[in-house]
ZADO-1210 file (C-alpha; in nm, 4 decimals, padded with zeros to 6 digits):
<atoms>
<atom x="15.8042" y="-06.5667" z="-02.3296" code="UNK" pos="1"/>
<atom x="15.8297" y="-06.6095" z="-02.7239" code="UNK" pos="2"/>
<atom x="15.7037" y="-06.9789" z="-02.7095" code="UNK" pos="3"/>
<atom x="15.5288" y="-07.1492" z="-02.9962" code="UNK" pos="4"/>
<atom x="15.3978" y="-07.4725" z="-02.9731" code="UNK" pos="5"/>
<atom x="15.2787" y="-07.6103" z="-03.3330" code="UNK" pos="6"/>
<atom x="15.0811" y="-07.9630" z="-03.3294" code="UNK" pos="7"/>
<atom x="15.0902" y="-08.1118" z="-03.7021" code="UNK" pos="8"/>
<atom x="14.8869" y="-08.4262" z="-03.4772" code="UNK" pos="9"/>
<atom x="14.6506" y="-08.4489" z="-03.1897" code="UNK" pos="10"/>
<atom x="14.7885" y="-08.3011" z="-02.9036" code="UNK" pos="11"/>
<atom x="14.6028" y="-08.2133" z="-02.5678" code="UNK" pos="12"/>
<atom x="14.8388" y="-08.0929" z="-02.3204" code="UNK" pos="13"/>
<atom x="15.0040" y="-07.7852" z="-02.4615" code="UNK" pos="14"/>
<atom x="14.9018" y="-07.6018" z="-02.1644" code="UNK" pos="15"/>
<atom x="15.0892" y="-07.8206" z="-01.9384" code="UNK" pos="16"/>
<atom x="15.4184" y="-07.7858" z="-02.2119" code="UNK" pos="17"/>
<atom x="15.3830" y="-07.4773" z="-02.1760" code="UNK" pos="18"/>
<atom x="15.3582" y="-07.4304" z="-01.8281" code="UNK" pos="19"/>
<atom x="15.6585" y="-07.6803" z="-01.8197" code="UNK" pos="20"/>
<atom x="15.8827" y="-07.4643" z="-02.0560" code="UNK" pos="21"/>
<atom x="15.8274" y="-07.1501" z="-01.8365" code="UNK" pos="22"/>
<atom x="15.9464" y="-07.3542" z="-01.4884" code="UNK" pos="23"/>
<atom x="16.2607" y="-07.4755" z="-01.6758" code="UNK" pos="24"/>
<atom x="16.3284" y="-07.1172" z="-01.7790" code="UNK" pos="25"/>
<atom x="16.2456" y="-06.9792" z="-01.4848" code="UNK" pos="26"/>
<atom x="16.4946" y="-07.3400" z="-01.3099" code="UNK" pos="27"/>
<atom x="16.8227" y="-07.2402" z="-01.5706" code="UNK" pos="28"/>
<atom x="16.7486" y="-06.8563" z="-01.5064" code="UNK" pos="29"/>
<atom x="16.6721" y="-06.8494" z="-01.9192" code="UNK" pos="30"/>
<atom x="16.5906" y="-06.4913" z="-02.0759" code="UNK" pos="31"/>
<atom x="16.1752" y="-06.5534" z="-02.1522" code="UNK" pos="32"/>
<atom x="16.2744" y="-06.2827" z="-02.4291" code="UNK" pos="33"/>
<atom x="16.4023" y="-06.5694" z="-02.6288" code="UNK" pos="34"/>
<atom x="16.2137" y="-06.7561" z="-02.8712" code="UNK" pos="35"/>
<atom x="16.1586" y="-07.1248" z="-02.8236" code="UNK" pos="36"/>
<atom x="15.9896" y="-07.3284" z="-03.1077" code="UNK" pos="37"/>
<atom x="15.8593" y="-07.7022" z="-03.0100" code="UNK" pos="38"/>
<atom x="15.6917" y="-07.8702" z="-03.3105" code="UNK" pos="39"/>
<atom x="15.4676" y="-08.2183" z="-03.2169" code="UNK" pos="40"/>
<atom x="15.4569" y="-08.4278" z="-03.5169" code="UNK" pos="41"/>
<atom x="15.4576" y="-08.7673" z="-03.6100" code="UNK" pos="42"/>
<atom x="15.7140" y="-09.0388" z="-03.6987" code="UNK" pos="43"/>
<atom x="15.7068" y="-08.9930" z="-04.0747" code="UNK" pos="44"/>
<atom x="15.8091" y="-08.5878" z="-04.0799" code="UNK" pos="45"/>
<atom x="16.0613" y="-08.6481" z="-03.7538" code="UNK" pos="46"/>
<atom x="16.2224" y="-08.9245" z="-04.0221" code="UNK" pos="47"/>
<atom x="16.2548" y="-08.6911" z="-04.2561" code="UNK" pos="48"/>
<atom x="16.4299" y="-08.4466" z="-04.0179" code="UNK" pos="49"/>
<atom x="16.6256" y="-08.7252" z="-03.8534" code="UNK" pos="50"/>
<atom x="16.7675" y="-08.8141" z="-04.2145" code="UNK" pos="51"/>
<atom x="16.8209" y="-08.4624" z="-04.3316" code="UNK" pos="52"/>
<atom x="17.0389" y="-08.3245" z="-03.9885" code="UNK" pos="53"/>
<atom x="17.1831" y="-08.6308" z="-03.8417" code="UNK" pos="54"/>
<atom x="17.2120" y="-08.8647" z="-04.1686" code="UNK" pos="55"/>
<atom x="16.9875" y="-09.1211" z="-04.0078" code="UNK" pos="56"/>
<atom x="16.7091" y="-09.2840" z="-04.1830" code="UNK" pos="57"/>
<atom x="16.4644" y="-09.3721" z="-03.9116" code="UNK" pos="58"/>
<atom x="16.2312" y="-09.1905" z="-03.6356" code="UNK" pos="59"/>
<atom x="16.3181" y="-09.0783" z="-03.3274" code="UNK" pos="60"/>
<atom x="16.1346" y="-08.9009" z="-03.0282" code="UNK" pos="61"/>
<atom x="16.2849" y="-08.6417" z="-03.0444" code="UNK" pos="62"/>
<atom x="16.5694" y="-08.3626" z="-03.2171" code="UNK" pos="63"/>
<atom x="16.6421" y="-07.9990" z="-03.1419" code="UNK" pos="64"/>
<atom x="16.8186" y="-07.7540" z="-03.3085" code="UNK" pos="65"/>
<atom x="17.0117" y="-07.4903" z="-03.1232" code="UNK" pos="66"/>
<atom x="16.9524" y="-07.1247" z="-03.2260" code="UNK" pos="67"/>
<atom x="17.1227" y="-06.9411" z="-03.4696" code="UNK" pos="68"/>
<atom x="17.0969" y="-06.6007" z="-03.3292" code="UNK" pos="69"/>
<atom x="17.1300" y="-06.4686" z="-02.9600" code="UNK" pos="70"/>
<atom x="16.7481" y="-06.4269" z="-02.9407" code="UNK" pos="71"/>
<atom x="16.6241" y="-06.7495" z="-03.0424" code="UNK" pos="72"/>
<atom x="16.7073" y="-07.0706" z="-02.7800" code="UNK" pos="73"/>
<atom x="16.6299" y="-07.2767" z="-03.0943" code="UNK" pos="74"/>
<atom x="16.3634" y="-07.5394" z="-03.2060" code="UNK" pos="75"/>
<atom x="16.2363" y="-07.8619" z="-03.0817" code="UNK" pos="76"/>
<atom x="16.0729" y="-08.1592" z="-03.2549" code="UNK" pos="77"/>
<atom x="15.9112" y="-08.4247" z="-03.0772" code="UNK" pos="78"/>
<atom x="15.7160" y="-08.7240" z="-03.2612" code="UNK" pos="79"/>
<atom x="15.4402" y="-08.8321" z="-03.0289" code="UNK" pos="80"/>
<atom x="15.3670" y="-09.1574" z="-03.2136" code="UNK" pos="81"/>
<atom x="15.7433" y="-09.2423" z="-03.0895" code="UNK" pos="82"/>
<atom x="15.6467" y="-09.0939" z="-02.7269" code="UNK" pos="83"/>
<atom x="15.3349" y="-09.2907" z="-02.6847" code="UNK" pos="84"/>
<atom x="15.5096" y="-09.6337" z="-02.8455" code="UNK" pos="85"/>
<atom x="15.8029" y="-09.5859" z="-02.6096" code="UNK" pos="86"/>
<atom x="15.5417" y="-09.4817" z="-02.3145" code="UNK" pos="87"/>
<atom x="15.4096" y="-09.7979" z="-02.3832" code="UNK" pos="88"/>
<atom x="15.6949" y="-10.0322" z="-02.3761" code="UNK" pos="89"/>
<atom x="15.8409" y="-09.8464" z="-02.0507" code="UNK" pos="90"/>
<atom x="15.4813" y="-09.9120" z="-01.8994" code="UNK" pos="91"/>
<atom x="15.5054" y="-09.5090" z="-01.8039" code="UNK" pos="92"/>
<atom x="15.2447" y="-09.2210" z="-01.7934" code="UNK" pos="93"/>
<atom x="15.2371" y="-09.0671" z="-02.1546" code="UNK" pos="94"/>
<atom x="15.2118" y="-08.6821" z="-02.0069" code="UNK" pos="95"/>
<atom x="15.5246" y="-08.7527" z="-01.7884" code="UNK" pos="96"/>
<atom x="15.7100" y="-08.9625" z="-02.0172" code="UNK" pos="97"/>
<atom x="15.6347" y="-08.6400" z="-02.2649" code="UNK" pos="98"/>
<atom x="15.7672" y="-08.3679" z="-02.0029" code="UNK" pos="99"/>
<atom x="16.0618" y="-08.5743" z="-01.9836" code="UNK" pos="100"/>
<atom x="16.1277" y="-08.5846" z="-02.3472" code="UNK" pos="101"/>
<atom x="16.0747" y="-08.2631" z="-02.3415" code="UNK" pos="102"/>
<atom x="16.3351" y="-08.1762" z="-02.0600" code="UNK" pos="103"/>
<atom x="16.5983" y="-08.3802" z="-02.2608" code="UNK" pos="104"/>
<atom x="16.5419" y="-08.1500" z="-02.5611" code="UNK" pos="105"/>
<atom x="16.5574" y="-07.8583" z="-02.3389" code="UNK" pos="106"/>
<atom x="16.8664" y="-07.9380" z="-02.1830" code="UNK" pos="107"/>
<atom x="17.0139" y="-07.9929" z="-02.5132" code="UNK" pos="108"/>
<atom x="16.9580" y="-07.6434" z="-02.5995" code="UNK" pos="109"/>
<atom x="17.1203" y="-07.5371" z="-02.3240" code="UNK" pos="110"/>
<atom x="17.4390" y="-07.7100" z="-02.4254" code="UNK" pos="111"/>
<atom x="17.3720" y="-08.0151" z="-02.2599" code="UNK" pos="112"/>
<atom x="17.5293" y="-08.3427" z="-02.4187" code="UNK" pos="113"/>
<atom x="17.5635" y="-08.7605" z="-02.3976" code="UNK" pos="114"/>
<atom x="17.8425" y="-08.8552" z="-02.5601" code="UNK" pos="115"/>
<atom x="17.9241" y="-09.0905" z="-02.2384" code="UNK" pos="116"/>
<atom x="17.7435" y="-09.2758" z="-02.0652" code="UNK" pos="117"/>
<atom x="17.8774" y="-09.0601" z="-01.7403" code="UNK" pos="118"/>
<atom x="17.6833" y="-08.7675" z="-01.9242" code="UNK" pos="119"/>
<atom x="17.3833" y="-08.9482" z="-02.0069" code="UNK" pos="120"/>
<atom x="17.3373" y="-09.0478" z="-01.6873" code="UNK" pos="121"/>
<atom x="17.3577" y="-08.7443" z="-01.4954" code="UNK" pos="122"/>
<atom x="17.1509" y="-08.5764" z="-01.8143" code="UNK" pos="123"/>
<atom x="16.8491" y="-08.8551" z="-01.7167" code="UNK" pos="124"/>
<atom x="16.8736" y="-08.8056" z="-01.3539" code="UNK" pos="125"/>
<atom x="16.8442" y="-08.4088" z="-01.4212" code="UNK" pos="126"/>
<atom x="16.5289" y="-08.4770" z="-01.6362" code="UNK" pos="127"/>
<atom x="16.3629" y="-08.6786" z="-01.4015" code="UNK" pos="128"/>
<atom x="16.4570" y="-08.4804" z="-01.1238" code="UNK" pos="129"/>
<atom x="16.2948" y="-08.1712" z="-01.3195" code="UNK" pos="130"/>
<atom x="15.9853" y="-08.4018" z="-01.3957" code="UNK" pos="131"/>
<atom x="15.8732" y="-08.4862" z="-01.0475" code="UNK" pos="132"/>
<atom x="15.9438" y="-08.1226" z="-00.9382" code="UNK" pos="133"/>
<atom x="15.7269" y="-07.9878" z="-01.1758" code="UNK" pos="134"/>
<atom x="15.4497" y="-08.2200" z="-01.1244" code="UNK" pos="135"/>
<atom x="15.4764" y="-08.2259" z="-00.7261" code="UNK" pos="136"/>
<atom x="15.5016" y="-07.8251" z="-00.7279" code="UNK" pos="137"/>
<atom x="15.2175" y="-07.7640" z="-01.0142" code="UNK" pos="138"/>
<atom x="15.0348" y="-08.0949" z="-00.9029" code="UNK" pos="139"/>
<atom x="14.9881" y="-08.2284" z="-01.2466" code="UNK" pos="140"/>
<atom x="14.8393" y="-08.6265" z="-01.2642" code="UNK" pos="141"/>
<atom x="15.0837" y="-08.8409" z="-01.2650" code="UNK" pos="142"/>
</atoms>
């Protein structure tokens, strides 16, 4: 798998990332010859990408970029102070709340959208569902 996961801030579970990138591969039968770039950063440079791409001026948890060529899936960025504040507030497990986020930007990439709430629904129910799989199958804390 072409996977590179950049941390511009403290991050301690790339391992478990990147043991959660290869099951959802492996789950949507993706080619592991593709590259997949996930970028952890904080609320400050995910601002700046928020503004720049989708013309809004504020943080979010996350954005991905679909790739340009046939051999790149395309690019994720995830701001962990937004994770952990929103981890917080939903009184959920950082880690899982983070595979989660991570799913949604996944499935994004794979041409997933939420432009109802019909498809955001079923698009939160297929993250979770992926979640709890991966931890009950790799046995991760929850």
């Amino acid at each position: 798998m072409n996977l590179t996961i950049i941390s511009k801030t403290e991050f301690n579970n790339r391992e478990i990332v990147k043991s959660f990138i290869l099951f959802l591969m492996d789950k949507f039968s993706v080619n592991k010859d593709k590259e997949l770039n996930i970028v952890f950063t904080n609320d400050e440079e995910i601002q700046k990408l928020n503004k720049k791409f989708r013309k809004k001026d504020s943080p979010t948890n996350i954005l991905s970029f679909y790739g340009y060529d046939g051999n790149i899936l395309g690019d994720i960025a995830i701001s962990l102070e937004t994770l952990e504040k929103e981890a917080r507030e939903q009184n959920v497990n950082a880690l899982k709340y983070t595979l989660f986020i991570v799913a949604h930007g996944f499935l994004h990439l794979l041409g997933y959208t939420h432009e109802t709430m019909e498809k955001f629904n079923n698009m939160i129910s297929i993250q979770e569902n992926l979640v709890e799989e991966f931890i009950l199958n790799k046995r991760v804390e929850k």
